[in-house]
N, C-alpha and C positions, 0 to 999 in steps of 0.2 A: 771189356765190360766198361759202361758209361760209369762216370763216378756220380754218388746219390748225396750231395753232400748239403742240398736244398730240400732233400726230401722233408716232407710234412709243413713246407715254409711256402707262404703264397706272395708271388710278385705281380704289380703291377709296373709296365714298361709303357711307357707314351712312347711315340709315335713310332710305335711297332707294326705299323703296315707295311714299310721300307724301309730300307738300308741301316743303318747302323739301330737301330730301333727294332729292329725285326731281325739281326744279327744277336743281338742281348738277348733278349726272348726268344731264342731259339736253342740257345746257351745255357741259361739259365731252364729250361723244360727240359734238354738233356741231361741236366743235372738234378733231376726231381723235382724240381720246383713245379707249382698249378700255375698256370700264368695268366693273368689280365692282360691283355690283347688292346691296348687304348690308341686311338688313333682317330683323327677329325673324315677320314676317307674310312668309311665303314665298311664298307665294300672290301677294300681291303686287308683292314682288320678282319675280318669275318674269311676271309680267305686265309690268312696267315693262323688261324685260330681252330679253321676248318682240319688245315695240312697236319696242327700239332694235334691234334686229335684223334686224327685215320691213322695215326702212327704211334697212338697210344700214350700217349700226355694228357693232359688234364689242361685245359684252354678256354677264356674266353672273349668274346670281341664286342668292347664296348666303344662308342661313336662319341665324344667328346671334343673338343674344343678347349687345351686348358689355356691358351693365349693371353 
């Protein structure tokens, strides 16, 4: 059993399209948490956002730039 210990707690994670970014947020959604999806490749994001969703997380993919 996954542990829920973000449950009811909302994160956002920049540059969660890729690697260590989309490593957290992956992490942090098996752990309860709804996750904000932030990444400048939207495309991406929205792909990473899409996966935690069909698998029953709470996810979404915002297109940002915070440089």
């Amino acid at each position: 059993m996954e542990s829920q210990e973000y449950r009811g707690r909302r994160v956002l994670v920049t540059g969660a399209a890729s690697g260590i970014g989309e490593a957290a947020a992956r992490l942090f959604a098996a752990r309860g948490a709804a996750i904000a999806i932030c990444d400048r490749d939207g495309v991406g994001a929205s792909s990473v956002a899409a996966e935690l969703t069909a698998s029953g997380r709470r996810a979404v993919a915002v297109t940002a730039d915070i440089s």
